[in-house]
N, C-alpha and C positions, 0 to 999 in steps of 0.2 A: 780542557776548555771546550765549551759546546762552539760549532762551525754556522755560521750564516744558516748553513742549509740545515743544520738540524733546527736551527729558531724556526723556520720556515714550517719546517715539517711539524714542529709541535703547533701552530696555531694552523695549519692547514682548515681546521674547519671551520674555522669564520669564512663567511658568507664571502666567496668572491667579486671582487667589483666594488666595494663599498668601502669609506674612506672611515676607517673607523677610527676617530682620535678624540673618543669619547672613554676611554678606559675607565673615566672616573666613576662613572655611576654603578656598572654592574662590573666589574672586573674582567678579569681572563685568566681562565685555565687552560696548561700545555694539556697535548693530547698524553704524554707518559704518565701524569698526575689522572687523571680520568681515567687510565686503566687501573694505574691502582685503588680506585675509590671503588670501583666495580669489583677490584677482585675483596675486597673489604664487607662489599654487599652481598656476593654471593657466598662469602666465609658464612657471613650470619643467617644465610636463608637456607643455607643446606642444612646448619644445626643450631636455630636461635638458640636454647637450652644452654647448650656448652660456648656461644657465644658469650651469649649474658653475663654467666657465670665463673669464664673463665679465662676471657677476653676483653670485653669490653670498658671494665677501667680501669686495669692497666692501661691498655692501649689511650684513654683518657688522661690517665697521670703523667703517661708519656709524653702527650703532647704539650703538656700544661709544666713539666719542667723546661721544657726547650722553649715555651715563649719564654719562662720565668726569666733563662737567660739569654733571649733576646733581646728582650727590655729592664734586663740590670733590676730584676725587685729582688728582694732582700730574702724569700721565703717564697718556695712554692704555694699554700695555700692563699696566697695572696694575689693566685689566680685561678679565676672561674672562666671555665667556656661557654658562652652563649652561641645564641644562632646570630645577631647583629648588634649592632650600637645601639637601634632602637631597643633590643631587649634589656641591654643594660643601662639604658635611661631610666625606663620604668623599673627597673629594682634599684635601682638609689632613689629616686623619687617620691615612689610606694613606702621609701623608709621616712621621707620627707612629710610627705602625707599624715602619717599615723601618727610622729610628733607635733603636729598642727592637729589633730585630733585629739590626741591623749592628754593635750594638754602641755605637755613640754617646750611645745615652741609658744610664743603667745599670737593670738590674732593680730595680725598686720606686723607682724616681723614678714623682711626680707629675703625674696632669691634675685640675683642680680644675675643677668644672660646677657650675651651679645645680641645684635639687632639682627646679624646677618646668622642668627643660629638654624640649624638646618630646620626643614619646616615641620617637620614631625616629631623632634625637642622641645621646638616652643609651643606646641598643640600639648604636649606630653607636661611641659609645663603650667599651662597655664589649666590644663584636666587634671593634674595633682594638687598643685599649689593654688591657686586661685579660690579652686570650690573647698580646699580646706581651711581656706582666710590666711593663704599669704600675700604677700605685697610683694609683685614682678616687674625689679625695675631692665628696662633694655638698656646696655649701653652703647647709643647712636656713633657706630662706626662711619668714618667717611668711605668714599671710593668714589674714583680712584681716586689712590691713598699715597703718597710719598716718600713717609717712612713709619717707623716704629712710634714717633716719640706722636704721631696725630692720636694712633690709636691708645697707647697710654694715659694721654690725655683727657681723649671719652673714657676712656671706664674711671679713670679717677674720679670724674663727673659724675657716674653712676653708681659710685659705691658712695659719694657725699651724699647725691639725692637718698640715697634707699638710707643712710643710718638719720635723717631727719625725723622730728619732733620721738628720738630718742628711741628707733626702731634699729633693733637688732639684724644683722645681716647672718642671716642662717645658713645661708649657699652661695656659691658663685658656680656658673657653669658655664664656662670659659671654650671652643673651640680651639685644637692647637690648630686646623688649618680650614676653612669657610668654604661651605660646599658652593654655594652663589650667591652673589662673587667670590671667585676663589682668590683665598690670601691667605698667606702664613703666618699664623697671630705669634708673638712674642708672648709665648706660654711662661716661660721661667719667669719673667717681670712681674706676670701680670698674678703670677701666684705669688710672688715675693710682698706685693703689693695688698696680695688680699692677708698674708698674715700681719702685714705690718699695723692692715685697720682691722685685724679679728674679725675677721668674715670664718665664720664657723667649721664650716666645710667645703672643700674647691674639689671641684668635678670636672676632668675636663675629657672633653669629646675630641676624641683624635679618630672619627670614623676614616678618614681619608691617609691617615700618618703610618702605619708600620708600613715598612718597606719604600716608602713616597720621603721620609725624611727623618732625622736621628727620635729616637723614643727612648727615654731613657727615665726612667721611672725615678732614682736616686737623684738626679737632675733636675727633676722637673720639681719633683717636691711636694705634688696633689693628695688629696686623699682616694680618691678613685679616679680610673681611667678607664676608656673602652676604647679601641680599634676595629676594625674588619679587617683578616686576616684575607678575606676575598676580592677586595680592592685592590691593594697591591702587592699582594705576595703569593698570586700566583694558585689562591687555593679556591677552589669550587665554594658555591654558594650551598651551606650557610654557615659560618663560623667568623667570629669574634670574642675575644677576652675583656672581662671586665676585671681589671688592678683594686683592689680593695686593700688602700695600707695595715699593716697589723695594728688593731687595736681601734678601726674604724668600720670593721663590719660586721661585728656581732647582732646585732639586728636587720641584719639583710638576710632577706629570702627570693628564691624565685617566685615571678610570678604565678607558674604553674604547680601546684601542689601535689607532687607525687609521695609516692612510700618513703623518699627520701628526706621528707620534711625535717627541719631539726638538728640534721647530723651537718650545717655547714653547708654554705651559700655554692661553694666548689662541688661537694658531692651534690647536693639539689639542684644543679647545675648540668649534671653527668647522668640523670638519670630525671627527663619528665615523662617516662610512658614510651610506649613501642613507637619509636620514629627512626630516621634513619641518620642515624650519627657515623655516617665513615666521611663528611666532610670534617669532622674532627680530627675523625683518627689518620688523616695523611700528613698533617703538620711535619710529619721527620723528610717525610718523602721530600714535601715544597723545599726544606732548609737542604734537604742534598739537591735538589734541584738548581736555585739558586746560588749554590756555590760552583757550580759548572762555569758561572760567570764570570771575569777576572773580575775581581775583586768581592766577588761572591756581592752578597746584596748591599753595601756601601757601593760598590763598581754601579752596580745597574741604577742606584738612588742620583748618581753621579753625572752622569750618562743621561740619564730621561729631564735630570733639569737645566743640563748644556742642552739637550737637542732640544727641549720642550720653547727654551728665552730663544733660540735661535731662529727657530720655525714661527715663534710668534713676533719678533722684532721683524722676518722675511712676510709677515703678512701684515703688520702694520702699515708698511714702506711702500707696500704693492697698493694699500687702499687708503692711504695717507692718512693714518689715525694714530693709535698711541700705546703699549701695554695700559693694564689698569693697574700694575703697579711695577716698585722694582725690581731686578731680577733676583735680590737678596729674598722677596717676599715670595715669591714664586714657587712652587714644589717640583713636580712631576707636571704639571697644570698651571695655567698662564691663563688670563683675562685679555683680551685680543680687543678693542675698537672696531665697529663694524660703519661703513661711512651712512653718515646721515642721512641722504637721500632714498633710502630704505623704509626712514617713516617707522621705528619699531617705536612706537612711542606706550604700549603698555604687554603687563606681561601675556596677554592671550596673543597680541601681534609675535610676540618673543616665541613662543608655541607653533603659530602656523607659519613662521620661518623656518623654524626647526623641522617642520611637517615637508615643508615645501622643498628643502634639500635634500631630507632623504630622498623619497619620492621622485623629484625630478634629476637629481642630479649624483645620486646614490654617497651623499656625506651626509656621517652624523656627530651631530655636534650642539653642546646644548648650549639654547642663546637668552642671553641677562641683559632682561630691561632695567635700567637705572634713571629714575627718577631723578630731571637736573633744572635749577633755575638760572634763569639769564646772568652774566657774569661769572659764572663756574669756571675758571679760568683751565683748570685741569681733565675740563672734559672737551676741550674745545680739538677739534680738526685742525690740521695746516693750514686749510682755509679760512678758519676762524666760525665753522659749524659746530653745533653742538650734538656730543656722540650721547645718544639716546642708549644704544643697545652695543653689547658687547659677547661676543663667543669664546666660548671656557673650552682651549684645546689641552689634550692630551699626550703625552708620550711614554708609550709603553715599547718592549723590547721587541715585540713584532712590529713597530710601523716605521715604514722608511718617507722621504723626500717626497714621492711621490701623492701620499697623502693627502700631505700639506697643500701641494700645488692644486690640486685636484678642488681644493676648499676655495681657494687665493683665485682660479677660475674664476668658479661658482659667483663669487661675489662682484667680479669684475663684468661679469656675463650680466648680473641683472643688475648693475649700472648703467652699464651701454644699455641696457632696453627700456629703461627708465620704469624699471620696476618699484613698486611700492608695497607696504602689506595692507595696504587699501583692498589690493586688488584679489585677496585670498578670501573676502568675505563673499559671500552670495549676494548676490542683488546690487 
């Protein structure tokens, strides 16, 4: 079992001084896993030839049967490595795209998305789908959310609108957990749900889910899936899996068109041109890392979302606000109330708070403007104010108590001085 002090010592190189409990967006890598990646890189630079040739995918197939059985798919080919989730949006998309083209799908058939979908899915969709004539309906998620059966609700909402005046629903692309605001969407219903109305194909974007919360392919029951493997498992940037069930991706290619064209979405996957793929090739290394943990990586899943509801309910309390949702909905990552006399009333204010706490007060942490009208009962303060803006903290296995406090300060400091984000503007 790894000791205090060796967690210590593997995240030694983050920046000292600074309250990092933003894990979410770019991850962390230990320093053990970083030597290995190097010694990977200088494997291929002494002899690319015999790398290439006679290293490189194995070492690719390797990694791709350990997620296989990390997330319970049925068939190693059934998974591809990419460099992120955004790369495996545009390869299901791009296949979405060409049947709007070709003619297979018809003009104004549907893809149905959440509203809180990351922002670079919904750009990704509405540049696939849109300009090839499909019809993008959002399904208007509330927040803060109370349980399961609100969000159920909207999307049943969104799968009636999109099958009107007898338009076929081609896609659904579902989030299993909501970058901002973050929430743990009830995946398994909501694909139960899209076969029940023959929604054609279900994609669902677990950018934030391996290692943050169960992933289980057999369970979930989608036609494709993507993750980052660099978010919460520990592995260097860039690597992600994109799940492609059997019998669902024969017309998937990568974007990039190498010598590999043809031969399967997995090997064209494994080979776009001289780049450097040893954040691939450590995936054995992360999964022995991660078992060093009691309870290997359920232990640490377990761990970060007791201490993640505890640290955000210990700041709620401190600034008399609320979570933005329950702790059942919560991952690794929690939606915290930030108190209203702060003024974040849109997202650029949300921006130069975030700016303003690095900076002065060395925390980082990304902060969600939420758009609210008078009687919102759910977003109201103790005092009966309404919470404009909310902070998406993090718990990862390098951050302790101290953190938190450091945040819980921060905000109590520019209470007392009657701080506003008025006051971050010029002039």
């Amino acid at each position: 079992m790894i000791l205090d002090s060796e967690i210590a010592e593997e995240f030694s190189h983050h920046k000292s001084g600074i309250a990092r409990i933003n894990n979410g967006s770019f991850g962390s890598c230990p320093l053990s896993i970083l030597a290995i990646q190097q010694q990977w890189q200088l494997k291929f630079l002494s002899q690319p030839d015999n790398f290439y040739f006679n290293h490189l995918k194995q070492g690719i197939f390797e990694s791709r049967k350990l997620i296989k059985e990390s997330v319970n798919a049925d068939h190693v080919e059934e998974i591809s490595i990419v460099d992120n989730a955004t790369t495996a949006v545009a390869i299901v998309l791009r296949q979405i795209c060409w049947a709007f083209n070709e003619g297979k799908f018809q003009k104004g058939d549907a893809v149905v998305m959440l509203h809180y979908a990351y922002g670079a899915v919904k750009k990704s969709i509405h540049a696939y789908v849109e300009t090839a004539g499909g019809y993008v309906i959002e399904a208007m998620l509330p927040f803060p959310v109370k349980s399961n059966d609100e969000i159920v609700s909207e999307f049943r909402k969104a799968l009636k609108i999109a099958k009107c005046d007898g338009r076929q629903i081609r896609l659904a692309v579902i989030d299993h957990i909501t970058s901002m605001p973050s929430v743990v969407i009830p995946i398994k219903e909501l694909v139960k749900i899209c076969r029940e109305e023959n929604v054609e194909q279900i994609f669902v974007d677990g950018a934030h889910a391996i290692g943050c919360v169960d992933v289980d392919m057999k369970e979930i029951g989608a036609d494709f899936y993507t993750s980052n493997l660099h978010k919460w498992l520990f592995c260097p940037p860039s690597v992600a899996f994109l799940y492609c069930r059997k019998g669902s991706r024969a017309e998937l290619h990568h974007p990039v068109v190498s010598s590999e064209y043809g031969n399967g979405l997995a090997i064209e996957s494994g080979w776009i041109g001289n780049r450097d793929y040893s954040s691939q090739l450590v995936v054995p290394s992360v999964l022995e890392f991660v078992n060093r943990f009691e309870g290997g990586i359920e232990g640490i899943k377990k761990r970060n979302h007791d201490a993640v509801v505890e640290m955000g309910r210990m700041l709620a309390k401190a600034w008399g606000t609320h979570l933005g949702s329950p702790p059942d909905m919560c991952s690794s990552m929690a939606m915290v109330g930030l108190p209203a006399s702060l003024g974040i009333w849109n997202e650029d204010d949300a921006l130069k708070l975030r700016t303003h706490l690095r900076e002065r007060f060395h925390v980082e942490v990304p902060i969600h403007c939420e758009e609210v009208k008078q009687g919102e009962i759910g977003n109201q303060n103790q005092d009966g104010s309404l919470v404009t803006g909310y902070a998406r903290i993090s718990h990862q296995v390098y951050n302790n108590v101290d953190d938190y406090e450091k945040f819980r300060d921060a905000i109590i400091q520019l209470v007392r001085d009657g701080f506003t984000c008025n006051m971050l503007y010029p002039g």
